[in-house]
Each structure stands twice: as C-alpha cells, then as structure tokens.
mmCIF entry with sequence, helices, sheets and N, C-alpha, C, O atoms, coordinates in Angstrom:
data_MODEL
# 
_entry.id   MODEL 
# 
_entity.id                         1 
_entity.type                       polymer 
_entity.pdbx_number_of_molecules   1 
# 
_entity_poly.entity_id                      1 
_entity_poly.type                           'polypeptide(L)' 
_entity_poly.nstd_linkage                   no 
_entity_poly.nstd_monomer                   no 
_entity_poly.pdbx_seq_one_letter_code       
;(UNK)(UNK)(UNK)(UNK)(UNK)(UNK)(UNK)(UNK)(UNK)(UNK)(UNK)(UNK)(UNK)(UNK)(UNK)(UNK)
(UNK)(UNK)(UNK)(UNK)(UNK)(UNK)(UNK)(UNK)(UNK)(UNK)(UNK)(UNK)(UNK)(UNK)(UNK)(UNK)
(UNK)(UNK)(UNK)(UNK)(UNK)(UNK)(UNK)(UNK)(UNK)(UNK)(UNK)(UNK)(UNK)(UNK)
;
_entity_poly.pdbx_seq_one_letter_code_can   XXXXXXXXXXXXXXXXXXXXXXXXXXXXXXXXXXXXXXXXXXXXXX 
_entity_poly.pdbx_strand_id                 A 
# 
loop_
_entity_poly_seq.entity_id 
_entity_poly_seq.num 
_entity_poly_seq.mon_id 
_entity_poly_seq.hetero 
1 1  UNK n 
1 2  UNK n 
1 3  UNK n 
1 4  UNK n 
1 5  UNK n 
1 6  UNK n 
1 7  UNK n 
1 8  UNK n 
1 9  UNK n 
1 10 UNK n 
1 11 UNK n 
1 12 UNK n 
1 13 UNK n 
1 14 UNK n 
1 15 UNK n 
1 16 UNK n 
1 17 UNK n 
1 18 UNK n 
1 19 UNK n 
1 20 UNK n 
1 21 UNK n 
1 22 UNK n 
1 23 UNK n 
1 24 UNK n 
1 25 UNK n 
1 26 UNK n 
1 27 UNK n 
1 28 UNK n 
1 29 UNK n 
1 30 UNK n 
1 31 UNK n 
1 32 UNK n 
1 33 UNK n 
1 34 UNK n 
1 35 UNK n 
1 36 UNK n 
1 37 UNK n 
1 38 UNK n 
1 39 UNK n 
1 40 UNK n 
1 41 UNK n 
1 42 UNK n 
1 43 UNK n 
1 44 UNK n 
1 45 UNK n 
1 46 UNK n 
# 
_struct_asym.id          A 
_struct_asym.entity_id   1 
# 
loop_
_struct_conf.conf_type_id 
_struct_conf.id 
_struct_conf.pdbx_PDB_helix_id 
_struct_conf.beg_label_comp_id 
_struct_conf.beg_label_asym_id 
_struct_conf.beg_label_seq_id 
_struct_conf.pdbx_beg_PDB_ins_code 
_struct_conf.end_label_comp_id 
_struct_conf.end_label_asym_id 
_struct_conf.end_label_seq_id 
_struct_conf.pdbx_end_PDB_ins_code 
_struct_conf.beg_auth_comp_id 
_struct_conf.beg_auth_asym_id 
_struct_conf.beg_auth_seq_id 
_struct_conf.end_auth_comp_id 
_struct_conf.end_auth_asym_id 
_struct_conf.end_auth_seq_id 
_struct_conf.pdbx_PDB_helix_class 
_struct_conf.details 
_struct_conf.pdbx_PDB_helix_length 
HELX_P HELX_P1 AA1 UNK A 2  ? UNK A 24 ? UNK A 2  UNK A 24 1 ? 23 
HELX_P HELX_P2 AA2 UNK A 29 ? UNK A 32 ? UNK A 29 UNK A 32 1 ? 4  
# 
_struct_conf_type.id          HELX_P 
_struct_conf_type.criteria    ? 
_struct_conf_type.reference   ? 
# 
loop_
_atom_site.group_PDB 
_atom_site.id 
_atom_site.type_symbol 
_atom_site.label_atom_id 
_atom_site.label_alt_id 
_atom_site.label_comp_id 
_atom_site.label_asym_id 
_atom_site.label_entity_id 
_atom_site.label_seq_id 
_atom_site.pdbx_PDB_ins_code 
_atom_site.Cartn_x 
_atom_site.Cartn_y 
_atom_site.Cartn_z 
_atom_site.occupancy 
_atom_site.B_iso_or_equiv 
_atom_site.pdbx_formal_charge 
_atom_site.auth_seq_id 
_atom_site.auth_comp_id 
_atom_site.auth_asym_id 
_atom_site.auth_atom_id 
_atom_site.pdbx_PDB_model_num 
ATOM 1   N N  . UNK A 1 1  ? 55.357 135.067 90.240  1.00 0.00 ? 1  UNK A N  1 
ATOM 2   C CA . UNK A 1 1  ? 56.509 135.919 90.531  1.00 0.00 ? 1  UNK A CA 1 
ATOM 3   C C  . UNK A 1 1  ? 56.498 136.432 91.969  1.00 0.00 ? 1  UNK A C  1 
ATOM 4   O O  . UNK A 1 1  ? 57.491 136.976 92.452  1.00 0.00 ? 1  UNK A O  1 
ATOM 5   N N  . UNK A 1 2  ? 55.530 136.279 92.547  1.00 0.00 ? 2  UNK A N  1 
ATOM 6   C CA . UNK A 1 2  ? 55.602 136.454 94.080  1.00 0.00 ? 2  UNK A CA 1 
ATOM 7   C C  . UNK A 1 2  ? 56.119 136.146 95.039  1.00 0.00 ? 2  UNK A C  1 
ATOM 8   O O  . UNK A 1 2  ? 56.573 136.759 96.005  1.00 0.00 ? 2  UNK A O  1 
ATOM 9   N N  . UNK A 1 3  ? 55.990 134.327 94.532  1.00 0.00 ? 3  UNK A N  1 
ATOM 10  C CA . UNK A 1 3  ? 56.898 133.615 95.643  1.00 0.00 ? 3  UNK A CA 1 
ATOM 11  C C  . UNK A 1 3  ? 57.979 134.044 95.825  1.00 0.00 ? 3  UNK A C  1 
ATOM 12  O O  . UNK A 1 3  ? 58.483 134.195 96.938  1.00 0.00 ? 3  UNK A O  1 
ATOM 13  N N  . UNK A 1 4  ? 58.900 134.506 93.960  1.00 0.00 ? 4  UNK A N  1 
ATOM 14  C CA . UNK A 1 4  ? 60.070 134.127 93.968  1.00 0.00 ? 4  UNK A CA 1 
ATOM 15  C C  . UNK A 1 4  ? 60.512 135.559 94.958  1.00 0.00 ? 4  UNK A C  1 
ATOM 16  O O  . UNK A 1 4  ? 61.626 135.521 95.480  1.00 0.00 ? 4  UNK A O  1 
ATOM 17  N N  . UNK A 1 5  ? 59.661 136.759 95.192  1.00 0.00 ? 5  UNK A N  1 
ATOM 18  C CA . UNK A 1 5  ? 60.025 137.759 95.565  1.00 0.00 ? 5  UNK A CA 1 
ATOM 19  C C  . UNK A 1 5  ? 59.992 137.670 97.700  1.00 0.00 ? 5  UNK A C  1 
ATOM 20  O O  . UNK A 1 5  ? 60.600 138.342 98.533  1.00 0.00 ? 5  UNK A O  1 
ATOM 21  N N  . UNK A 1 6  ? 59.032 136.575 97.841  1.00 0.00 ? 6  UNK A N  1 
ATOM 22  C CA . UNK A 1 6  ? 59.054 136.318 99.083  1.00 0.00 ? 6  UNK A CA 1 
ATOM 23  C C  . UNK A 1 6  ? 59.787 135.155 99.582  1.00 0.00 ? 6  UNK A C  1 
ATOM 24  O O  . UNK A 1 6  ? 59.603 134.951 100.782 1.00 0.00 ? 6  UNK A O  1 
ATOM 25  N N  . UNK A 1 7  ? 60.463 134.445 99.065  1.00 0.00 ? 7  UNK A N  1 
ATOM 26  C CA . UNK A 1 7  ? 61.414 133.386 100.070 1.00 0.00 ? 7  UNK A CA 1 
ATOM 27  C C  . UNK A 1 7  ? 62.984 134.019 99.954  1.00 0.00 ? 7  UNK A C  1 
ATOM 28  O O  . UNK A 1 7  ? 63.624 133.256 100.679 1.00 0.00 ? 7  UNK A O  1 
ATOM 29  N N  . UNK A 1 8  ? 63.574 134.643 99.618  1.00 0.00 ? 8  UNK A N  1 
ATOM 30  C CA . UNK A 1 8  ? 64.589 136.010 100.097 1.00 0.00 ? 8  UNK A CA 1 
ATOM 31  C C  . UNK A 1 8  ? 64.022 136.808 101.219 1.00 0.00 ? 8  UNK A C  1 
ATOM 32  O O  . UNK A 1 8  ? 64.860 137.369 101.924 1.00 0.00 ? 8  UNK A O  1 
ATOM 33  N N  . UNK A 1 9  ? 62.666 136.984 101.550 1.00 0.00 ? 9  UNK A N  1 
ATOM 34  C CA . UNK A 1 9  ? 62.520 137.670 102.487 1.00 0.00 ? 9  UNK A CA 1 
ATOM 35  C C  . UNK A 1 9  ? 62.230 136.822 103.642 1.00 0.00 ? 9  UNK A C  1 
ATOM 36  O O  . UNK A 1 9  ? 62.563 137.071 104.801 1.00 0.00 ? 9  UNK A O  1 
ATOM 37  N N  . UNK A 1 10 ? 61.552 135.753 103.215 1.00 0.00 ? 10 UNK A N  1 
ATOM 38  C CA . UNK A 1 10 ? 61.337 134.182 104.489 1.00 0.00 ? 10 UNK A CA 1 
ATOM 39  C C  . UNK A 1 10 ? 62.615 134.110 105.045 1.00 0.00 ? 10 UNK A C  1 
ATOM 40  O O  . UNK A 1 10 ? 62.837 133.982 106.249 1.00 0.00 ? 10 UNK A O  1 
ATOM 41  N N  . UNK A 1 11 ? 63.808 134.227 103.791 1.00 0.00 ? 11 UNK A N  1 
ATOM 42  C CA . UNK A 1 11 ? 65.202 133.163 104.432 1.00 0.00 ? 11 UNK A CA 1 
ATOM 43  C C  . UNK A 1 11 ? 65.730 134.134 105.055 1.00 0.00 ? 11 UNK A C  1 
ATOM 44  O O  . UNK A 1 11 ? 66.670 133.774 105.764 1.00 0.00 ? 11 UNK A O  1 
ATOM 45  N N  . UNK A 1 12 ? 65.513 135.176 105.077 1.00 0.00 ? 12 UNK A N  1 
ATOM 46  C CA . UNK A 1 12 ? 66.482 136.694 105.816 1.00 0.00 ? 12 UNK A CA 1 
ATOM 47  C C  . UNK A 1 12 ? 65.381 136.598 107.150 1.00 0.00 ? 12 UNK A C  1 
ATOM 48  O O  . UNK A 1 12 ? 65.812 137.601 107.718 1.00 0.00 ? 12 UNK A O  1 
ATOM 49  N N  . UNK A 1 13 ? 64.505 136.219 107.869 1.00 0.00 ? 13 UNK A N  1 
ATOM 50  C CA . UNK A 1 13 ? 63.998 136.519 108.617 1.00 0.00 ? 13 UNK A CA 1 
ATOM 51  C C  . UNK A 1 13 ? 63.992 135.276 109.257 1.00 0.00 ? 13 UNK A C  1 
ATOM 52  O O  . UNK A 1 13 ? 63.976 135.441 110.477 1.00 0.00 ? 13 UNK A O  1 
ATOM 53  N N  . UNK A 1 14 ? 64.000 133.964 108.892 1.00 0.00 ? 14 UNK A N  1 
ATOM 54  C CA . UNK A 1 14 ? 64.379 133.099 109.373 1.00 0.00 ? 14 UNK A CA 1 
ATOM 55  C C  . UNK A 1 14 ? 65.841 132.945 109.770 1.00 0.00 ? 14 UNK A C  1 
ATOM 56  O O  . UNK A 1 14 ? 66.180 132.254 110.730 1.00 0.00 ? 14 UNK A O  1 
ATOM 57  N N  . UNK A 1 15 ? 66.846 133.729 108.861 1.00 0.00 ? 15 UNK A N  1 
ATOM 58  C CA . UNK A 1 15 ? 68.349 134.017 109.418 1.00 0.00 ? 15 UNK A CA 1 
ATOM 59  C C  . UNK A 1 15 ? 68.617 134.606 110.742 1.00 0.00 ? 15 UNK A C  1 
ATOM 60  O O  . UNK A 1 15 ? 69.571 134.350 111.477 1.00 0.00 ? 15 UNK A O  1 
ATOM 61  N N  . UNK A 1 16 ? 67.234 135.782 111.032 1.00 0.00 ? 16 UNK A N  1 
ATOM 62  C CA . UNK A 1 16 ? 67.962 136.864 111.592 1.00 0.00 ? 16 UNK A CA 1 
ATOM 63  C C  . UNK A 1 16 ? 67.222 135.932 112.999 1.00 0.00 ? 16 UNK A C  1 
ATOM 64  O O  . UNK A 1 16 ? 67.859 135.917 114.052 1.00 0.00 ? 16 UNK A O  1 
ATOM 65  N N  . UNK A 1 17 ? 66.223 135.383 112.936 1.00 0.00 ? 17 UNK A N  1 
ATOM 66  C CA . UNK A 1 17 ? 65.987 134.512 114.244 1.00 0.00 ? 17 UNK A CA 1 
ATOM 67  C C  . UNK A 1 17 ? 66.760 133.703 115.113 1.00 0.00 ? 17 UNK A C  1 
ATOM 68  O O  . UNK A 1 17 ? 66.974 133.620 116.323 1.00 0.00 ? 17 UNK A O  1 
ATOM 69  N N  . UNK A 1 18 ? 67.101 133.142 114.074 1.00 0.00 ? 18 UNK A N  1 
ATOM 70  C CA . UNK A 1 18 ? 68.522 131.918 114.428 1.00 0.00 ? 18 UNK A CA 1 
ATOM 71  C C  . UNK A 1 18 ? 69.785 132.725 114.828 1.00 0.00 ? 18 UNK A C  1 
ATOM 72  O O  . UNK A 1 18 ? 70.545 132.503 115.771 1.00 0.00 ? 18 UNK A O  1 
ATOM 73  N N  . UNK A 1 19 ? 69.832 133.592 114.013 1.00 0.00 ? 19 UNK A N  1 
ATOM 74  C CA . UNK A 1 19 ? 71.068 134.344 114.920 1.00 0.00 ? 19 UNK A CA 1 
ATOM 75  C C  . UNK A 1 19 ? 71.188 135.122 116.025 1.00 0.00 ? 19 UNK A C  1 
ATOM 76  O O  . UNK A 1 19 ? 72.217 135.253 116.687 1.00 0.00 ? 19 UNK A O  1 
ATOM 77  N N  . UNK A 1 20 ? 69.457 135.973 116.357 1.00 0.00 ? 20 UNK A N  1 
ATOM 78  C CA . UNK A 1 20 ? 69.048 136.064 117.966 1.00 0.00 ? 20 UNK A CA 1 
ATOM 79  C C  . UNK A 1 20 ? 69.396 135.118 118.676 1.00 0.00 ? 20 UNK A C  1 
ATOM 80  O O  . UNK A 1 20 ? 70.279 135.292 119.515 1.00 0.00 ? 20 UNK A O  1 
ATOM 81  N N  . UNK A 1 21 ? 68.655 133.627 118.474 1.00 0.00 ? 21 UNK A N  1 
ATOM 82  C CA . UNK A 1 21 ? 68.541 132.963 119.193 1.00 0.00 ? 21 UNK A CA 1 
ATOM 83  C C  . UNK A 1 21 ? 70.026 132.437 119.348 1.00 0.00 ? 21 UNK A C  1 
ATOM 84  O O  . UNK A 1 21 ? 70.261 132.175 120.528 1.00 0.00 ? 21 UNK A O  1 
ATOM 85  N N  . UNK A 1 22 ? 71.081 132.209 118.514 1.00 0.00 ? 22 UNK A N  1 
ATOM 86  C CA . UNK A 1 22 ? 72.018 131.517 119.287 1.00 0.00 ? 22 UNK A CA 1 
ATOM 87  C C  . UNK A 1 22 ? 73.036 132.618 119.741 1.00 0.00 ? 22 UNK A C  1 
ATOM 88  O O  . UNK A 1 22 ? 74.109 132.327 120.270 1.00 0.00 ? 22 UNK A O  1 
ATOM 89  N N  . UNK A 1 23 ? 72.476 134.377 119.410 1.00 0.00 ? 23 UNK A N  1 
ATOM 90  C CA . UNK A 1 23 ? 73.699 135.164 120.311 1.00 0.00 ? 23 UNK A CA 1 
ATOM 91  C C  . UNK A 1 23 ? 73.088 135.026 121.623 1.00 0.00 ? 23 UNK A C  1 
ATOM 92  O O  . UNK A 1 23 ? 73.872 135.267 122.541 1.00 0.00 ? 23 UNK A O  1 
ATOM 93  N N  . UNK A 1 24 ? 72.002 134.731 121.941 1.00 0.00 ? 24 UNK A N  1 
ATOM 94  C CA . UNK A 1 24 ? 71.294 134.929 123.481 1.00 0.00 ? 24 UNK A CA 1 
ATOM 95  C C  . UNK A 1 24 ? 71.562 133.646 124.100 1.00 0.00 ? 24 UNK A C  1 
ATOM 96  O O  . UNK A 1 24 ? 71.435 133.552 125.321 1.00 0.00 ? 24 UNK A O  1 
ATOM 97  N N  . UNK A 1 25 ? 71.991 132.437 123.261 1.00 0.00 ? 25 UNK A N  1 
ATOM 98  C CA . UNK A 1 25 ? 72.441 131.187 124.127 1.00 0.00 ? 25 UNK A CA 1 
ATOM 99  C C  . UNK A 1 25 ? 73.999 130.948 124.192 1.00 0.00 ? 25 UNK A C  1 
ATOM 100 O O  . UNK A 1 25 ? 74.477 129.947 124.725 1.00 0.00 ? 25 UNK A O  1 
ATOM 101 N N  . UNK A 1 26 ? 74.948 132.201 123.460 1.00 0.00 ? 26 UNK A N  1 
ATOM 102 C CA . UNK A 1 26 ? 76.241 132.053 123.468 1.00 0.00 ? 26 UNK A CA 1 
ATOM 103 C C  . UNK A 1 26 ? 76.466 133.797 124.323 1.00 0.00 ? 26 UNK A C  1 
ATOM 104 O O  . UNK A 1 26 ? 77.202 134.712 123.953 1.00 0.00 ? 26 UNK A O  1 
ATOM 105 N N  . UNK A 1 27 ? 75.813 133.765 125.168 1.00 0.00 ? 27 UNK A N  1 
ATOM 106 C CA . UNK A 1 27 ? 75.532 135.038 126.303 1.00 0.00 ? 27 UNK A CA 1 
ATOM 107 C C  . UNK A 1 27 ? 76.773 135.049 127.572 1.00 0.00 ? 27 UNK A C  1 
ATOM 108 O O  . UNK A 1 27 ? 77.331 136.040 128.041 1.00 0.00 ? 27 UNK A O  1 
ATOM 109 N N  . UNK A 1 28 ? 76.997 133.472 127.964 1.00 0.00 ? 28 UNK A N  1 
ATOM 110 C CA . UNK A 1 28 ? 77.478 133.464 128.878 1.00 0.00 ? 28 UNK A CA 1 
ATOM 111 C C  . UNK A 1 28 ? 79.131 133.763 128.870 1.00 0.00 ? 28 UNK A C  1 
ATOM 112 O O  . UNK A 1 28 ? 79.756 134.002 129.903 1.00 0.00 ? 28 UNK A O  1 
ATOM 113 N N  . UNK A 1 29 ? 79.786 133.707 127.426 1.00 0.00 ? 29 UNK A N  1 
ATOM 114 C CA . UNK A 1 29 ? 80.907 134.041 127.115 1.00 0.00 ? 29 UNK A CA 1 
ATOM 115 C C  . UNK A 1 29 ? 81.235 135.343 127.277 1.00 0.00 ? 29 UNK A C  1 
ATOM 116 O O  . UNK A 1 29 ? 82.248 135.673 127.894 1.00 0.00 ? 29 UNK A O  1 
ATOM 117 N N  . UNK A 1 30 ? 80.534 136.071 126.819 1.00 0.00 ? 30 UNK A N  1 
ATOM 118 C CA . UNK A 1 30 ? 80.530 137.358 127.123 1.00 0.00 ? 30 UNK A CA 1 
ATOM 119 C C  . UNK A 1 30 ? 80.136 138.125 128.406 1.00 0.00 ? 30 UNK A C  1 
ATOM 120 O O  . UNK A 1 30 ? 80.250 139.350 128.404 1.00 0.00 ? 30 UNK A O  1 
ATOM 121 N N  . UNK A 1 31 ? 79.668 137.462 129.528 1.00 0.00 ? 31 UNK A N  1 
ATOM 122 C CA . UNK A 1 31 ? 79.393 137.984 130.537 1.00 0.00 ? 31 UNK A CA 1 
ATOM 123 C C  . UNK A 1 31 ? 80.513 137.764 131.540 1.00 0.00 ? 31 UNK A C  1 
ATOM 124 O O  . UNK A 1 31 ? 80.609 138.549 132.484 1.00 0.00 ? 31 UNK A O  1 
ATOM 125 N N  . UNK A 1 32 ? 81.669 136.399 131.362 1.00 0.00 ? 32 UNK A N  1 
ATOM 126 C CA . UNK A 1 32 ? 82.580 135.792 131.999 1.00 0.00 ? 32 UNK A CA 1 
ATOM 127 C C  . UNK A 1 32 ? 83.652 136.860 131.808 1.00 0.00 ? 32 UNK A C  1 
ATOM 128 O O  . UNK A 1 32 ? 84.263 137.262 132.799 1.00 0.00 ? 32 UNK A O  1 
ATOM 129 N N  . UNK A 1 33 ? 84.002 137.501 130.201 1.00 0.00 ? 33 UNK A N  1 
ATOM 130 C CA . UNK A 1 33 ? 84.958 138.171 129.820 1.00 0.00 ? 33 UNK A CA 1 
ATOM 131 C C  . UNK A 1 33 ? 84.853 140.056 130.416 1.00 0.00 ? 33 UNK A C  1 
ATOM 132 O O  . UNK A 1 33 ? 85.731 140.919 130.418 1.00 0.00 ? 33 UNK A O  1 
ATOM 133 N N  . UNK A 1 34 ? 83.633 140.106 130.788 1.00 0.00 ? 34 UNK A N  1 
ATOM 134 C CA . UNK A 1 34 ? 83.217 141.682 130.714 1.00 0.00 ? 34 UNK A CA 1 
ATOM 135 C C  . UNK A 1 34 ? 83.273 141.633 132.775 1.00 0.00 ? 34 UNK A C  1 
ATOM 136 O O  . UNK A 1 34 ? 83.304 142.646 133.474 1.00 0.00 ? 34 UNK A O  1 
ATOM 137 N N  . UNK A 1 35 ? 83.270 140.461 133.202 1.00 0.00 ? 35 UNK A N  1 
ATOM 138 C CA . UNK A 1 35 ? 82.830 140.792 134.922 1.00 0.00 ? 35 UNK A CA 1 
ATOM 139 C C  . UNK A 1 35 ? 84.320 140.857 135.316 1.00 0.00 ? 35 UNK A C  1 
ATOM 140 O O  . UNK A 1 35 ? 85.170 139.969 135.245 1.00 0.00 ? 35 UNK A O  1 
ATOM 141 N N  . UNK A 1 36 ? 84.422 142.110 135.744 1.00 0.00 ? 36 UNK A N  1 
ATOM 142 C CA . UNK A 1 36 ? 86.156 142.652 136.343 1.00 0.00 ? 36 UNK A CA 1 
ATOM 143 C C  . UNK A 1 36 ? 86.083 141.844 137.506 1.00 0.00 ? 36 UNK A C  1 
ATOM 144 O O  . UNK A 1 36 ? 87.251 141.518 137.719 1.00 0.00 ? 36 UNK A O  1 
ATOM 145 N N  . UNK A 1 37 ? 85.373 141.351 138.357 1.00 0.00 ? 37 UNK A N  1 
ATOM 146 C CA . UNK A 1 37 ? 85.760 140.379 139.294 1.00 0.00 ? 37 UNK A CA 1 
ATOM 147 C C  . UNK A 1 37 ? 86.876 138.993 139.135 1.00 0.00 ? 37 UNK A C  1 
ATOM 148 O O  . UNK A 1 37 ? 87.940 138.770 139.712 1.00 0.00 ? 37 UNK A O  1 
ATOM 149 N N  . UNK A 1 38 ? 86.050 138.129 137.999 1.00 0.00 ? 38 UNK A N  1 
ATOM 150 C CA . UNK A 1 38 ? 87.369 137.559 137.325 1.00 0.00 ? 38 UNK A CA 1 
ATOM 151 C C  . UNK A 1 38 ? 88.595 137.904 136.605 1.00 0.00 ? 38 UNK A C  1 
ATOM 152 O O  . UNK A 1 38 ? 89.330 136.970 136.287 1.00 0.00 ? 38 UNK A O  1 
ATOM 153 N N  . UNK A 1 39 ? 88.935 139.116 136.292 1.00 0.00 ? 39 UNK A N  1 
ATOM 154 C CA . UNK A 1 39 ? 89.394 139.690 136.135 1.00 0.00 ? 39 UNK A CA 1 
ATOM 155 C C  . UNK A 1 39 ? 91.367 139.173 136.920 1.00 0.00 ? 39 UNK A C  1 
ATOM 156 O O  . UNK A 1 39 ? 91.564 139.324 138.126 1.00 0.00 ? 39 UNK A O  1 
ATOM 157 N N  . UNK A 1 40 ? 92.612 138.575 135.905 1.00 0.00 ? 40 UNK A N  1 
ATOM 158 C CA . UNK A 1 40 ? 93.637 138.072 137.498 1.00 0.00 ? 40 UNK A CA 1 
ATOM 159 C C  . UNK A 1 40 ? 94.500 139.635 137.676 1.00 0.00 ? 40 UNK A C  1 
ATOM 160 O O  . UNK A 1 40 ? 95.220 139.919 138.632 1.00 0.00 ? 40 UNK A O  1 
ATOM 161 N N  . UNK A 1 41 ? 94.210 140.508 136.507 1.00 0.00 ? 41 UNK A N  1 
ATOM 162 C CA . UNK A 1 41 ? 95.312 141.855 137.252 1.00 0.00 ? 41 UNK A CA 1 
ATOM 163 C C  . UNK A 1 41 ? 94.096 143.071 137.621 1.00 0.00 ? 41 UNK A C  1 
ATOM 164 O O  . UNK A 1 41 ? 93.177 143.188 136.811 1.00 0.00 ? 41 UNK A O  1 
ATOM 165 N N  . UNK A 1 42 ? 94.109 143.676 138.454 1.00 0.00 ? 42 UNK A N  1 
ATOM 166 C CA . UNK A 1 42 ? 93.247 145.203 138.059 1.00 0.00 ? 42 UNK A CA 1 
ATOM 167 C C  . UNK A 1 42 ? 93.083 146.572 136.826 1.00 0.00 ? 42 UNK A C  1 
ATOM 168 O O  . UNK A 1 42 ? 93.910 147.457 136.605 1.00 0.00 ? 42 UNK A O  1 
ATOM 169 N N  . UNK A 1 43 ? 92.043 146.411 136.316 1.00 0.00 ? 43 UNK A N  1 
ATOM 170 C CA . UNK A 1 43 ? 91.945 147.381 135.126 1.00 0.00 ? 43 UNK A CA 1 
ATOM 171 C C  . UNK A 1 43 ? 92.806 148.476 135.770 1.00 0.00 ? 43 UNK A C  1 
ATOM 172 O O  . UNK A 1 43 ? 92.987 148.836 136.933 1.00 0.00 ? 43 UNK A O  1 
ATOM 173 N N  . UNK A 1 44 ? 93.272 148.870 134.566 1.00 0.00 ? 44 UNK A N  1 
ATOM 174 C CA . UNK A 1 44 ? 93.965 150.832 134.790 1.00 0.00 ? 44 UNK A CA 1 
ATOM 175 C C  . UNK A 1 44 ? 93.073 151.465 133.898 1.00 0.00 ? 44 UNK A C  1 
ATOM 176 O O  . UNK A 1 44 ? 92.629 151.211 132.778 1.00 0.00 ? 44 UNK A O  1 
ATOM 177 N N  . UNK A 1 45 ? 92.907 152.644 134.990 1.00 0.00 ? 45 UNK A N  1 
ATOM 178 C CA . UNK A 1 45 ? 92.316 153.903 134.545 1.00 0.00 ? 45 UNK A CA 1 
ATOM 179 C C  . UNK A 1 45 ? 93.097 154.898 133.642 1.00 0.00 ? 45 UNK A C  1 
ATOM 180 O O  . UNK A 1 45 ? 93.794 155.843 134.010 1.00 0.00 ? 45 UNK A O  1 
ATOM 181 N N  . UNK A 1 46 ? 92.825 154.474 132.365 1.00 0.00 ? 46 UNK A N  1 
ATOM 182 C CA . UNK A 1 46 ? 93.617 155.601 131.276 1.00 0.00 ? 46 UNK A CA 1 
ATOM 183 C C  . UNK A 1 46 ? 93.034 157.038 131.673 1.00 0.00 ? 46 UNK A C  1 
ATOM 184 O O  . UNK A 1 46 ? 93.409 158.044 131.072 1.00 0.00 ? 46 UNK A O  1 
# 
C-alpha cells in the first residue's frame, strides 16, 4: 500500500518539474510583451 500512496506524489513532482522547466524555456514571450521599448504607442499614466 505504499507504492500506491507514493506514485501520486512521484507524478505531481515530476509535473511540477516539467512545468518549471518549460515556463523558463517559454520566458522569451513574456519578456518581448512586458519591454515598453517595443512597445508601437506610449503607455498612459492612469
């Protein structure tokens, strides 16, 4: 009954790796959208 209590915890920790690893290789999308330099109008200051 052990196993069955540890591969729910293998597959959640093997999930949460894979999903580090591909938000840190899908990084560059988010750095393109956030740099106001590319930016084609100027932010307004609410």
């Amino acid at each position: 009954m052990k196993l069955l209590k540890a591969v729910p915890a293998v597959v959640m920790l093997a999930g949460g790796v894979f999903a580090s690893l591909y938000a840190a290789a899908d990084d560059s999308v988010f750095t393109v959208m956030d740099d106001p330099s590319t930016a084609k109008k100027p932010f307004e200051v609410i």
